[in-house]
C-alpha positions as CSV (number, residue, x, y, z in Angstrom):
1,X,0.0,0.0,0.0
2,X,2.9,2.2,0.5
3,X,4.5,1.9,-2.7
4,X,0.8,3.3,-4.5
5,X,0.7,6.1,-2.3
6,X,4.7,6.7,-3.0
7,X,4.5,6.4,-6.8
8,X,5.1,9.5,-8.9
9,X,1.8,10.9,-10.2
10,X,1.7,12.4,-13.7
11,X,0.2,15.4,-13.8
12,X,-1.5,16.4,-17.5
13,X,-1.6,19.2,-19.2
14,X,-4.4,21.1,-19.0
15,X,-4.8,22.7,-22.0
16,X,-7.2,22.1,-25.2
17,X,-4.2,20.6,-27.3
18,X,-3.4,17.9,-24.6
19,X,-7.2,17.2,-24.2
20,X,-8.1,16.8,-27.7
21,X,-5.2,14.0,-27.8
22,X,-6.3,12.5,-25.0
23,X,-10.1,12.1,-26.8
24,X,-8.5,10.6,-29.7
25,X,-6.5,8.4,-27.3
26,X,-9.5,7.1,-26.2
27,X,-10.6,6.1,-29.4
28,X,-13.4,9.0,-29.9
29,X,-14.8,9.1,-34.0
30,X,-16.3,12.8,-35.3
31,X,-17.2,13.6,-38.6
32,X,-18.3,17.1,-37.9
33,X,-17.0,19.8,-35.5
34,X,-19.3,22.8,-34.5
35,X,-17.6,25.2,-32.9
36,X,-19.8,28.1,-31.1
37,X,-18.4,30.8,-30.5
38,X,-15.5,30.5,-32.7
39,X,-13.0,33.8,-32.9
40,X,-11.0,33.1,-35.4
41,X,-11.0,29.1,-35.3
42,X,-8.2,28.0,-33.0
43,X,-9.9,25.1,-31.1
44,X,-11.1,23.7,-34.7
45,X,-7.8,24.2,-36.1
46,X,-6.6,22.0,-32.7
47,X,-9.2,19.2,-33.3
48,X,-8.2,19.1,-36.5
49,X,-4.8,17.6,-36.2
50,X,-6.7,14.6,-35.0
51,X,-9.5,14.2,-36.9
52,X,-8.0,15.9,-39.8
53,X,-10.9,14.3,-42.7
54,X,-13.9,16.3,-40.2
55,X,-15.6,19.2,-41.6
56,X,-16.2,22.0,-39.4
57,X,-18.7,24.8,-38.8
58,X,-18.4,27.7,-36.8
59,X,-20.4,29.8,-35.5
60,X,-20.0,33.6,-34.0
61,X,-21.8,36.0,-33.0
62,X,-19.5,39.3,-33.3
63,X,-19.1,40.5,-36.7
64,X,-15.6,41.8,-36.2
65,X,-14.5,37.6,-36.4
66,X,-15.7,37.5,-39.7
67,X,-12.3,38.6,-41.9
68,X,-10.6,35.7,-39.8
69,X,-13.6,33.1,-40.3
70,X,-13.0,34.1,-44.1
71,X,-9.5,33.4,-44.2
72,X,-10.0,30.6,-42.0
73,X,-12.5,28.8,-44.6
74,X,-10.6,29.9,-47.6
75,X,-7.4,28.0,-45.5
76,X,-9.1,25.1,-44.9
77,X,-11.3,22.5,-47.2
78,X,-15.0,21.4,-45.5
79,X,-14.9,24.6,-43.6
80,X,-18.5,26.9,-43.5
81,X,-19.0,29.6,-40.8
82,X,-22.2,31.8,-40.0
83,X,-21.9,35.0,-38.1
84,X,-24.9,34.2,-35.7
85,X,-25.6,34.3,-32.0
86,X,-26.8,30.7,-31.2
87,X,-29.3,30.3,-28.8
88,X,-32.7,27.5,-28.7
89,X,-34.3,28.9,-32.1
90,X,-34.1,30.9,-34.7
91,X,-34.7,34.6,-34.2
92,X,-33.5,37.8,-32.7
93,X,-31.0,38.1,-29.5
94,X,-29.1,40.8,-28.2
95,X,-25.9,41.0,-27.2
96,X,-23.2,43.7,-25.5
97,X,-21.7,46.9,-27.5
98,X,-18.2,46.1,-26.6
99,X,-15.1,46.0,-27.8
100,X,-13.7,43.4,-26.4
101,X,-13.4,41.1,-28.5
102,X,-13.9,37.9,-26.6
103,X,-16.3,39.2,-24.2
104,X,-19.9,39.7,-24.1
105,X,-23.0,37.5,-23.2
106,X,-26.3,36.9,-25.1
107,X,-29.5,38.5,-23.9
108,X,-33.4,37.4,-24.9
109,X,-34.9,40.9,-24.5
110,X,-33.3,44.2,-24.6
111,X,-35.3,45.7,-22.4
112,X,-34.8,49.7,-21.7
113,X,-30.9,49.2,-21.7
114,X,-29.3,50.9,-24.7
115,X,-26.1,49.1,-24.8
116,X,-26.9,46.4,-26.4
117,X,-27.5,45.4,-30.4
118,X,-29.9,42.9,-32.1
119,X,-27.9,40.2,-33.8
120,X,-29.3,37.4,-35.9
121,X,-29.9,33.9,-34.1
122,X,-29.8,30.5,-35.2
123,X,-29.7,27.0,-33.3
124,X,-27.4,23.9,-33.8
125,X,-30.4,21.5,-35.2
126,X,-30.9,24.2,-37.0
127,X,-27.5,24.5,-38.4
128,X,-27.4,20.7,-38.9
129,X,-30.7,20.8,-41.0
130,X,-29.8,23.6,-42.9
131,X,-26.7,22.4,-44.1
132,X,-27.2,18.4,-43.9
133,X,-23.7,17.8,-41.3
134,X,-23.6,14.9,-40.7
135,X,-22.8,13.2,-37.1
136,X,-21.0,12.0,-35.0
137,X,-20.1,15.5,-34.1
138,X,-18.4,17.2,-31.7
139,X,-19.5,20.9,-30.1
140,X,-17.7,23.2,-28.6
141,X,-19.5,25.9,-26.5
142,X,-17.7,29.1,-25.3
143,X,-21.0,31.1,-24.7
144,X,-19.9,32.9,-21.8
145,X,-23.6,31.8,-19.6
146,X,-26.3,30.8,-22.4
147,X,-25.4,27.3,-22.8
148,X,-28.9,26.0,-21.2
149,X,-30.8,27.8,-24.6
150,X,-28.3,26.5,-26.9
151,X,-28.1,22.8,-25.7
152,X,-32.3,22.9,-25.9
153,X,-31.4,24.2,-29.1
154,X,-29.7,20.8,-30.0
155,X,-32.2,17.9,-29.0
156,X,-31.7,16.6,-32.3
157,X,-27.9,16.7,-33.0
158,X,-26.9,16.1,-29.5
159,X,-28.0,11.9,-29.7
160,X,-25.8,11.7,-32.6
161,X,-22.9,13.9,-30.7
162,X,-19.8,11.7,-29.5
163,X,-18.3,14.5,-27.0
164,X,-18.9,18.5,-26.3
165,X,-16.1,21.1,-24.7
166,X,-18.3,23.5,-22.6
167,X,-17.0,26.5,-20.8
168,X,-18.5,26.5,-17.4
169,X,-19.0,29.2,-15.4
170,X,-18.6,29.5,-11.1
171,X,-20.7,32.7,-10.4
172,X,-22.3,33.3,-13.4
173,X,-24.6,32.1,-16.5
174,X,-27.8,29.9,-16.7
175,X,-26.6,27.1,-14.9
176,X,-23.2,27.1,-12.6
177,X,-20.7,24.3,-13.3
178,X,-22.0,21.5,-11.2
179,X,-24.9,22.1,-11.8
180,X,-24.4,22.1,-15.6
181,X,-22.7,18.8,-15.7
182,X,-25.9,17.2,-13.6
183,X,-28.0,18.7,-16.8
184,X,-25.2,17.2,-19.7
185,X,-25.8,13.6,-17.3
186,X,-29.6,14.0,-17.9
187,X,-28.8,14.3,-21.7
188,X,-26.7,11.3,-21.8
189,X,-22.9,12.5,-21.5
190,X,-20.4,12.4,-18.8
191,X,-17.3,14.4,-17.8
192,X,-13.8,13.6,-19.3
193,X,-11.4,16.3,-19.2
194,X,-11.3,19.7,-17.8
195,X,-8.7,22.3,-19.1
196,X,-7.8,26.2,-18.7
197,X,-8.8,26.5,-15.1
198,X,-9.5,30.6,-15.1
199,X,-9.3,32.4,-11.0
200,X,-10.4,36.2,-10.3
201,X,-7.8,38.3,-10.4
202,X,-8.3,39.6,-6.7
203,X,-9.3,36.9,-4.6
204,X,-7.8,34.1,-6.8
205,X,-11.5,32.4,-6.3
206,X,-12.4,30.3,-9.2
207,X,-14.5,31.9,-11.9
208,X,-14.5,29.3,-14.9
209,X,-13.2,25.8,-16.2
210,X,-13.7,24.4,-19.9
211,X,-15.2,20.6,-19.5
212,X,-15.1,18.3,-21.8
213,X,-18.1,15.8,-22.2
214,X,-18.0,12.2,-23.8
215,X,-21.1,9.8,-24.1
216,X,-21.7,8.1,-20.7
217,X,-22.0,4.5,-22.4
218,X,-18.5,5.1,-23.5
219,X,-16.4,2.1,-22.1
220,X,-14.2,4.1,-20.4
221,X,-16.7,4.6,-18.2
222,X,-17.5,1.2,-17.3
223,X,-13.5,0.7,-15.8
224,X,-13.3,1.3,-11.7
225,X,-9.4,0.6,-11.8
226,X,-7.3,3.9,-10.8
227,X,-4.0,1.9,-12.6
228,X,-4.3,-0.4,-15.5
């Protein structure tokens, strides 16, 4: 018993690259990323080198992404992007005047606040539908809070999904971190991987974690064994 509590522990990297290997270690199959919330495409590009034959569509919902989502499909073959907020359905959302350009949050309703802009919506199924992707997929949600509304907005891509990168949230958003992994359990998927750990600059108190999600009747699942 002394020699397992004395061995040397590896500690992983916890970043998106390391995780995406680790996936494709455990023998994970896409044939279509989604990537919500894209920027300019870097966590496609990354899940590309191992599932380099996937097509990929990515969605954002600032316009000023759209000369790098340009480039980015003119770089890459099997590549289509739509500059959208995703949320449940179809429609009208709001989102922040900001210039950051990795910030913001989607809104239903304006209400009397001025500093917001209607953007276009879309969904995932609807996505799917409209351009016939085929499964199994894998979705990536950086969302910053609205990931309830966009999972809803997936009941019919998410059976047909084989895993799902989420960032999760400790104070703020629809549904904080635990208590979004208890809602990705009721929809069939487990957690995997976490990477990116992000703490408050002041109190160094947690405020987010990327989680990465794999079908819970995967086999890994089904081993109890800490070593091999």
């Amino acid at each position: 018993m002394l020699n397992f509590f004395n061995r040397k522990k590896e500690v992983p990297s916890l970043d998106h690259a390391s995780a995406l290997a680790r996936m494709a270690m455990r023998g994970v199959d896409i044939a279509t990323i989604i990537d919500v919330g894209a920027a300019k495409g870097a966590w496609t590009l990354n899940a590309r080198r191992h599932w380099p034959r996937a097509g990929a569509h990515l969605l954002e919902a600032k316009q000023s992404w759209g000369d790098d989502l340009s480039a980015f499909q003119a770089a890459h073959a099997n590549t289509t992007f739509e500059l959208a907020g995703v949320t449940k359905e179809p429609g009208v959302i709001y989102f922040p005047k900001t210039a950051d350009e990795y910030g913001g949050a989607v809104f239903r309703e304006a209400g009397e606040r001025d500093d917001l802009e209607a953007i276009n919506a879309t969904s995932i199924d609807h996505e799917v539908s409209r351009l016939g992707l085929k499964g199994p997929f894998a979705i990536k949600l950086d969302t910053h809070g609205t990931e309830v509304d966009i999972l809803d907005g997936a009941a019919r891509t998410l059976p047909d999904t084989a895993f799902l990168c989420i960032e999760t949230y400790n104070l703020i958003g629809q549904k904080r971190f635990p208590e979004l992994i208890l809602d990705l359990q009721e929809r069939g998927f487990r957690c995997a991987d976490l990477v990116e750990p992000m703490f408050r600059p002041g109190d160094k108190l947690l405020w987010q974690v990327d989680f990465y999600f794999m079908r819970a009747d995967h086999p890994c699942f089904k081993n109890f064994k800490y070593l091999p």
